[in-house]
C-alpha positions in Angstrom: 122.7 107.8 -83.4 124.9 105.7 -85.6 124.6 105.1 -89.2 122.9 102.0 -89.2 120.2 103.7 -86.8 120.0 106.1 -89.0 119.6 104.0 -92.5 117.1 102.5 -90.4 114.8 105.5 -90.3 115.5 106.6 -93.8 114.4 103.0 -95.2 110.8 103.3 -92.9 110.3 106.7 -93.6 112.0 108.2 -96.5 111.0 107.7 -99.7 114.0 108.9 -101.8 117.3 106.4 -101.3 120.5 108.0 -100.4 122.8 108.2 -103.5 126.4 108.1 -100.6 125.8 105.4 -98.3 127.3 107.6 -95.3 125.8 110.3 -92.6 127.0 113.4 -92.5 126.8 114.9 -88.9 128.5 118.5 -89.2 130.8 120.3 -91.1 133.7 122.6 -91.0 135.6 124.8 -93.3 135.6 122.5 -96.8 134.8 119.7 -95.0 132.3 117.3 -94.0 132.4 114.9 -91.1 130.3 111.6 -90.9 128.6 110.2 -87.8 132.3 108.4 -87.6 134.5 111.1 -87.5 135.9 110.7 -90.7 136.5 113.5 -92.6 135.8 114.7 -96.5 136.7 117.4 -98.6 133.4 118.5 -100.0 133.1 119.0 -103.7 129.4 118.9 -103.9 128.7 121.7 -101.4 124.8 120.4 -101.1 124.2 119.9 -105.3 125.7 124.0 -105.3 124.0 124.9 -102.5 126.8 126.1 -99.5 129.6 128.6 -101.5 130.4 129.5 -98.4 131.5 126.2 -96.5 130.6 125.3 -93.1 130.8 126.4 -89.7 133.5 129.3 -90.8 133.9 133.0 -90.2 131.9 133.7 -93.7 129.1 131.0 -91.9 129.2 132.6 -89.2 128.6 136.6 -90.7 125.5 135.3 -92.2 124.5 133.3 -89.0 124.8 136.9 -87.1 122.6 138.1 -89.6 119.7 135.4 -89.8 119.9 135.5 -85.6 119.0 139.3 -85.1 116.0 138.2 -88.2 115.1 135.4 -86.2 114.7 138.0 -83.2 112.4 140.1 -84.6 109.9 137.9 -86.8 111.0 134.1 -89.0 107.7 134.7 -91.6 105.3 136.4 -93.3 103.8 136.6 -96.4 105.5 139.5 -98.4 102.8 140.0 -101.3 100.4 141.0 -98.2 102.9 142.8 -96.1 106.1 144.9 -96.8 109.2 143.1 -95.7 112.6 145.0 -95.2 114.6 142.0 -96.1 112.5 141.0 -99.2 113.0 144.3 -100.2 116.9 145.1 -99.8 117.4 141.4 -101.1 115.6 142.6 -103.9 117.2 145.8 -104.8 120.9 144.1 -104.4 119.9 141.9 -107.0 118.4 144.4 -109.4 122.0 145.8 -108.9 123.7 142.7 -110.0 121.9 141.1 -112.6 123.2 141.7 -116.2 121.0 144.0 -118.7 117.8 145.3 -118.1 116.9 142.3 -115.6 115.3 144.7 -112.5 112.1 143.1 -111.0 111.4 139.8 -109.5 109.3 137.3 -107.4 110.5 135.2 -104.8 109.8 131.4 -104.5 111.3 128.4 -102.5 113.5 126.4 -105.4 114.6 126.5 -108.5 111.6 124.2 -110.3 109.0 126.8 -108.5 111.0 129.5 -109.8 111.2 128.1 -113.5 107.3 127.5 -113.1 106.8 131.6 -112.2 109.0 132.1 -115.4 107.0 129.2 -117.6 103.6 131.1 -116.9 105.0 134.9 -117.3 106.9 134.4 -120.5 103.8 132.7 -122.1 102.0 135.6 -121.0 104.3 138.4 -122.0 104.6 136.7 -125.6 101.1 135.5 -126.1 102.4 132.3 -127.3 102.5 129.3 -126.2 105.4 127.3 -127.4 108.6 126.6 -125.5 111.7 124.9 -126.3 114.2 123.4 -123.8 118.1 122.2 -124.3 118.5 118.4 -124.9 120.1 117.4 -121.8 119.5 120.4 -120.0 117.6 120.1 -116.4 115.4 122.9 -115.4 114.0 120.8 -112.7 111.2 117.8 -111.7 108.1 119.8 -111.5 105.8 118.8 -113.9 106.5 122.1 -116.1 110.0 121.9 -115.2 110.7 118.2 -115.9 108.4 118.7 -119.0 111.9 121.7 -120.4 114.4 118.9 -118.7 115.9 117.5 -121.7 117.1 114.1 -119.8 114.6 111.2 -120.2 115.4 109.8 -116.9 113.8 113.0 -115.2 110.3 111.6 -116.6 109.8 108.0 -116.9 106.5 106.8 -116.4 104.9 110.1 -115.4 103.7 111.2 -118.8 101.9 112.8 -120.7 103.6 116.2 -119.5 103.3 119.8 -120.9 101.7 120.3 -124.6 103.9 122.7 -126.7 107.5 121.8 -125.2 110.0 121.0 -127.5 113.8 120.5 -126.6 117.3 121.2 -129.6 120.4 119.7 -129.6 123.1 121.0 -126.9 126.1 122.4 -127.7 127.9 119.1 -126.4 130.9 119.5 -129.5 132.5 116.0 -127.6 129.8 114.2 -127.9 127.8 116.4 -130.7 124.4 114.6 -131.8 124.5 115.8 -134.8 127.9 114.2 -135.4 130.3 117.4 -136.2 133.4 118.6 -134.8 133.8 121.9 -133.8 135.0 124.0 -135.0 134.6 122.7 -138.9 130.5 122.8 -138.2 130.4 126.8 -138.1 127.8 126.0 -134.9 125.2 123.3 -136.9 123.2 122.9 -133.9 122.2 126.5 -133.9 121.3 125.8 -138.0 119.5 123.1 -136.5 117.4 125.4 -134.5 116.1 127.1 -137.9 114.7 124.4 -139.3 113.3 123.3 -136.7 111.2 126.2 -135.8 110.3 126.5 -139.3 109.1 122.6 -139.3 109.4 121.4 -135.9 106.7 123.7 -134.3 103.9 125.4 -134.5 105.2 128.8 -135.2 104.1 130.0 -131.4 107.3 129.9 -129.9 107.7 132.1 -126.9 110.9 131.5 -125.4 113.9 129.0 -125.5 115.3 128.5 -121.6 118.6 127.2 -121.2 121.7 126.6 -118.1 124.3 128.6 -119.8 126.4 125.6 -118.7 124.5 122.5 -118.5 125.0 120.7 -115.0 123.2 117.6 -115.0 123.7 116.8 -118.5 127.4 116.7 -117.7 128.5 120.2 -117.1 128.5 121.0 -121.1 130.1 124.4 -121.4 128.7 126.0 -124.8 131.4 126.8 -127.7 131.9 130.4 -128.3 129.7 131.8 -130.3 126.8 129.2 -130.3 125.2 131.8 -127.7 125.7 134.8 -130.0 123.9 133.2 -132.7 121.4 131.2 -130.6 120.0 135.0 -129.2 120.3 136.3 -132.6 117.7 133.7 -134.0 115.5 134.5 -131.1 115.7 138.1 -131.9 114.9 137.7 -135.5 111.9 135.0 -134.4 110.3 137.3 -131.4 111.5 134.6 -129.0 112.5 135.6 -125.4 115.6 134.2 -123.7 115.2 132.6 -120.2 118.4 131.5 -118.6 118.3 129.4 -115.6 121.5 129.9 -113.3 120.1 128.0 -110.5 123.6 125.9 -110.4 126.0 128.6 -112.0 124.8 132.0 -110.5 126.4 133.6 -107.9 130.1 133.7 -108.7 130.4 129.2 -109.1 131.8 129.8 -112.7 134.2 133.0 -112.0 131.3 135.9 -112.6 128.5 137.1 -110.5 126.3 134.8 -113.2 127.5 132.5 -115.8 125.7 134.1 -119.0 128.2 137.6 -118.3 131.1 134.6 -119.6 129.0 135.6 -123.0 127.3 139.0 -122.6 124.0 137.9 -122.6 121.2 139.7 -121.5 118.3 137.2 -121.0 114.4 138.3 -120.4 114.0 135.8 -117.3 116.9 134.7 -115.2 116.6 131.9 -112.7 117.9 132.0 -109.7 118.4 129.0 -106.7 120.1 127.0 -104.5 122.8 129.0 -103.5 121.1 132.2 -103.2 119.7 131.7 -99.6 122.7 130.9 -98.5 121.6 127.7 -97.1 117.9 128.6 -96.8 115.9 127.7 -99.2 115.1 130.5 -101.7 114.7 130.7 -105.3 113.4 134.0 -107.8 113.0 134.4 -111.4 113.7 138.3 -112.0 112.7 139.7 -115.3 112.7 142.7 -117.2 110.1 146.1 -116.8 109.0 144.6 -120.2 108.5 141.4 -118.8 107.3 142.4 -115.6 104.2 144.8 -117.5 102.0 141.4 -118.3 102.5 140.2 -115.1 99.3 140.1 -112.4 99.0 139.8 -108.7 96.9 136.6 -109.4 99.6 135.3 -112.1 101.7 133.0 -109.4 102.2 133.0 -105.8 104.3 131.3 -102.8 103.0 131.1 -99.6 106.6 130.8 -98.1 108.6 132.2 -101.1 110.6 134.7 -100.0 111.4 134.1 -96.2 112.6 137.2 -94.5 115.3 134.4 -93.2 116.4 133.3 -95.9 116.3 137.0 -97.9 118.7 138.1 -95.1 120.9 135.0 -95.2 121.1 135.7 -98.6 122.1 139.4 -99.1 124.7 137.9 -96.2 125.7 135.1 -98.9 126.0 137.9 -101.5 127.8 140.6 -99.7 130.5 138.1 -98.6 131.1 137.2 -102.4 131.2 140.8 -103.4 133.8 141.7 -100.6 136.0 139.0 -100.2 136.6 138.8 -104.6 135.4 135.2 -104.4 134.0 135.7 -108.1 137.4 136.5 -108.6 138.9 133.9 -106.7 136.6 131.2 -108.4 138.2 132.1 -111.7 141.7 131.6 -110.5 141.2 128.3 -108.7 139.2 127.1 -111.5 142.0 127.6 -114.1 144.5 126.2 -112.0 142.5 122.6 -111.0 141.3 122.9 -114.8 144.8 123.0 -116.1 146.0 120.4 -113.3 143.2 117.7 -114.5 144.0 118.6 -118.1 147.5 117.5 -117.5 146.0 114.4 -116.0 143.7 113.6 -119.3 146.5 113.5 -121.6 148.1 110.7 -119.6 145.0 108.5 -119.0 142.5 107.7 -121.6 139.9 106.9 -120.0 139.7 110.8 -119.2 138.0 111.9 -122.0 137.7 115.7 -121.4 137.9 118.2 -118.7 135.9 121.4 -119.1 133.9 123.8 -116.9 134.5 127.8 -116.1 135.4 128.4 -112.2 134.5 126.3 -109.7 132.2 124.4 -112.0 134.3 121.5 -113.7 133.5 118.1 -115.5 135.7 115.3 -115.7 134.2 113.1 -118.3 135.4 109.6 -117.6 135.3 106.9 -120.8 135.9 103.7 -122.3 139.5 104.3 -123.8 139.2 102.2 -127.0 136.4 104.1 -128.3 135.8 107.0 -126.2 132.3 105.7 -125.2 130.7 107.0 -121.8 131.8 104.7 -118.7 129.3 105.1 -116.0 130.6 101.7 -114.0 134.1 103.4 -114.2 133.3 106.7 -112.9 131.4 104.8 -110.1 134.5 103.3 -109.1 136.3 106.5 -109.4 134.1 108.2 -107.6 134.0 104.9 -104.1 137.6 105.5 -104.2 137.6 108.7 -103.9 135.3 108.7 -101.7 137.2 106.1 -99.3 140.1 108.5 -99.8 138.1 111.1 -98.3 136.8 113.4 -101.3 132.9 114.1 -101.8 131.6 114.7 -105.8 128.5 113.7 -107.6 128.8 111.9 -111.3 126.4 113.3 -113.7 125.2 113.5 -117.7 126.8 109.8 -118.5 129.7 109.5 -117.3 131.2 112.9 -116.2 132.5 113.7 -112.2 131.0 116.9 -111.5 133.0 119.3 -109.0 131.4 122.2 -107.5 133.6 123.0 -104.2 132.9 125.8 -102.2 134.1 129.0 -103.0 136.2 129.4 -100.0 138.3 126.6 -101.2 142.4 126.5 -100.7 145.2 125.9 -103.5 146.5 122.9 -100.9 143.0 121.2 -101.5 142.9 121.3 -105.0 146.6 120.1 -104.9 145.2 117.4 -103.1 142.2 116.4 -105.2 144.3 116.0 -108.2 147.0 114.3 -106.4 144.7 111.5 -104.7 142.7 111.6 -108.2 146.0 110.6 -110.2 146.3 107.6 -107.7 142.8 106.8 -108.2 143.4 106.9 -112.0 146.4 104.8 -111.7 144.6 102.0 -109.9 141.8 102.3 -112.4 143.8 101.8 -115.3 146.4 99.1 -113.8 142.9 96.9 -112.9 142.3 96.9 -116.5 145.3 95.1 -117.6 144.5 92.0 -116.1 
C-alpha cells in the first residue's frame, strides 16, 4: 500500500495523528526506509526504543533468541507460574543496577512501571506526598501524568492525583528562578527546603526524577545539584525514584544515567529499550523497599513476556559485549563537540548539551535567546527532506537519540547536512 492508502486508514481508524507525515516500511542498519524507498538516518530509534538498529547482525542475535522462545511457549503469567526467562532477565539486572537495587516486577511501559513504583514507595514510607521535576515526564497515566511536570501532558483531564507537587529543574539556561550557574551555589535545591517546609504537608515520601530530562528538552543536571538534592531527601526521610526509561541502558555512555553521579536510588524505572523492541518495562527496588510490598500490591497480566524478557537479556548482553556503553560515550563527545563548534557560529543555536547518545540542540530566537519552536520546525522538515529523522522537544530543543550501533561517518554527516540546514535558516532571515 502506498502512503496515501495508508493515511487513509490512520485518519478512519486511528485516533492519535502522526507527528512525520511519512510511512516507514523497514529498516536496515541506522536507517529507515519509507513506503518510497527513500532512505533516513534514524535519530529517534522509536522515542529510545531500538539501541540496536534494524535488521543487523546485533537484530538478528536477539531475533535467534526470541525464535527458539517463540518455539517453546510466547506467554504466561509469571506471578502464577515460574518462567526461566523472567527469571535470568531478572537476575542480569540485579547484577547491573547501581547500589542496593536487587528485586523487581515486570510491567509493559514505562507509565505502568512508574505506577508499580507510585503505589510501593507510598507504601514503604507510609506517606503519601510525592513531588515530581518541573518539566520532567514520567508518563500519561493518570499517576504518571499527574508527576509529569509539562502542562501539555494534562489539559483538560483534571482533577489528577491529590498530594503531587513538582520543583524547579535544574534547567541553569533557562533557570526559573532566574540565576546563573554557577554564582547560585544550586538555588533550586534551596528551593526545595522551603518548599517542603511550606509547600507541603510534611508527608513527603519520595521525589522521582529523569536524571536527564528528555521531554522537557534533554536538561542535563549541573554537578552537584544531585549531591545535594539526595542529601535533603536523606535528612527529610524521602526516598529517591529515578526513572531511566529514556536514559537507561548505556543511551548516555553508562549502563544507567544516574552512575554519571553515583546515585543510588530506592526505585529505578526501567522502559523502552529494555525489551529490545518488545514491549517491557520494571521498576526494581531495594530488599528495603521490596519488604512492604504484597502479592495483591500491583499486577500485569502481560508484564513480563517471556519474549520480550529474552529479547531483552539479548538487548543487554550485546551492550555489555560489544562496549557499546563505551562507545556511546565516545560518539557522544565527538557529535557534542562537533555541534558545539556549530553553536558558536549560529545564534540561533542556543545550547548543546546531553551525555552519550542523548543530546539537545536547543534552537532560539537570536536577539533575545527566546525558545523558537517555528524555527526548529523548519530545521527539523529540512532535515528531514535531507534524509535525517529527530524529534523536537521541551520548547524548542532537537532531541537526538541514534542507535547505539551508530558510525563516526554518520555523525560526520548529521553535522555536515545540519550546518547547511543552519545556513539556509539564518540567510532566510535577512530578507
Amino acid at each position: 500500500m502506498d502512503l496515501n492508502g495508508i493515511k487513509k486508514q490512520y485518519e478512519n481508524f486511528i485516533l492519535k495523528p502522526v507527528v512525520n507525515k511519512i510511512a516507514i516500511r523497514k529498516g536496515k542498519g541506522v536507517r529507515l526506509i519509507d513506503t518510497s524507498g527513500k532512505e533516513y538516518l534514524d535519530f529517534t530509534t522509536g522515542g529510545g526504543v531500538s539501541l540496536l538498529g534494524y535488521n543487523n547482525e546485533y537484530t538478528d542475535y536477539v531475533k535467534e533468541r526470541v525464535e527458539k522462545q517463540i518455539e517453546n511457549i510466547t506467554h504466561i503469567n509469571h506471578y502464577i507460574y515460574y518462567s526461566e526467562a523472567v527469571a535470568e532477565l531478572a537476575e542480569k539486572l540485579a547484577e547491573i543496577t547501581p547500589g542496593n537495587l536487587r528485586k523487581m516486577f515486570f510491567c509493559n511501559s514505562g507509565s505502568e512501571a512508574i505506577e508499580g513504583a507510585m503505589r510501593t514507595v507510598r507504601k514503604y514510607k507510609r506517606k503519601f506526598e510525592l513531588i515530581g521535576l518541573q518539566r520532567g515526564f514520567v508518563g500519561r497515566t493518570m499517576g504518571a501524568v499527574s508527576l509529569t511536570g509539562l502542562s501539555k501532558n494534562k489539559r483538560k483531564i483534571g482533577p489528577l492525583l491529590p498530594g503531587v507537587h513538582h520543583i524547579p529543574a535544574p534547567y541553569c539556561f533557562r533557570c526559573s528562578l532566574k540565576h546563573t550557574y554557577p554564582k547560585c551555589e544550586l538555588a533550586c535545591t534551596e528551593y526545595v527546603e522551603d518548599f517542603l517546609k511550606y509547600g507541603t504537608c510534611g508527608d513527603v515520601a519520595a521525589v522521582f526524577f529523569e536524571p536527564i530530562l528528555g521531554d522537557g528538552g534533554v536538561i542535563v543536571p549541573p554537578n552537584g545539584y544531585f549531591e545535594k538534592l539526595i542529601e535533603i531527601c536523606k535528612r527529610h526521610d524521602i526516598a529517591v525514584v529515578a526513572d531511566e526509561a529514556l536514559t537507561g541502558l548505556g543511551r548516555t555512555g553508562k549502563i544507567f544515567a544516574v552512575e554519571h553521579w553515583g546515585i543510588q536510588p530506592d526505585i529505578m524505572v526501567l522502559g523502552k529499550s529494555l525489551g529490545g523492541g518488545f514491549p517491557l518495562a520494571a521498576f526494581v527496588v531495594t530488599d528495603r523497599v521490596a519488604d512492604v510490598f504484597e502479592y495483591e500490591d500491583f499486577s500485569s497480566t502481560a508484564g513480563g513476556n517471556p519474549v520480550a524478557c529474552v529479547a531483552g537479556l539479548a538487548t543487554i548482553e550485546l551492550i555489555q559485549r560489544e562496549g557499546l556503553c563505551e562507545r556511546a560515550a565516545k560518539l557522544g563527545e565527538y557529535l557534542i563537540n562537533e555541534l558545539q563548534h556549530l553553536a558558536s557560529a549560529f545564534g540561533i543555536v542556543g545550547e548543546v548539551r546531553g551525555k552519550g547518545l542523548f543530546i539537545g540542540i536547543e534552537i532560539v530566537e537570536e536577539e533575545n535567546r527566546y525558545p523558537a519552536p517555528q524555527k526548529a520546525e523548519e530545521i527539523k522538515r529540512l532535515m528531514m527532506e535531507k534524509g535525517f529523522l529527530f524529534d523536537i522537544f521541551g520548547e524548542s530543543t532537537l532531541r537526538l537519540t541514534p542507535p547505539l550501533i551508530i558510525e563516526r561517518e554518520h555523525l560526520d554527516q548529521f553535522a555536515e547536512t545540519f550546518n547547511s540546514v543552519l545556513k539556509q535558516v539564518t540567510s532566510h532571515e535577512c530578507y
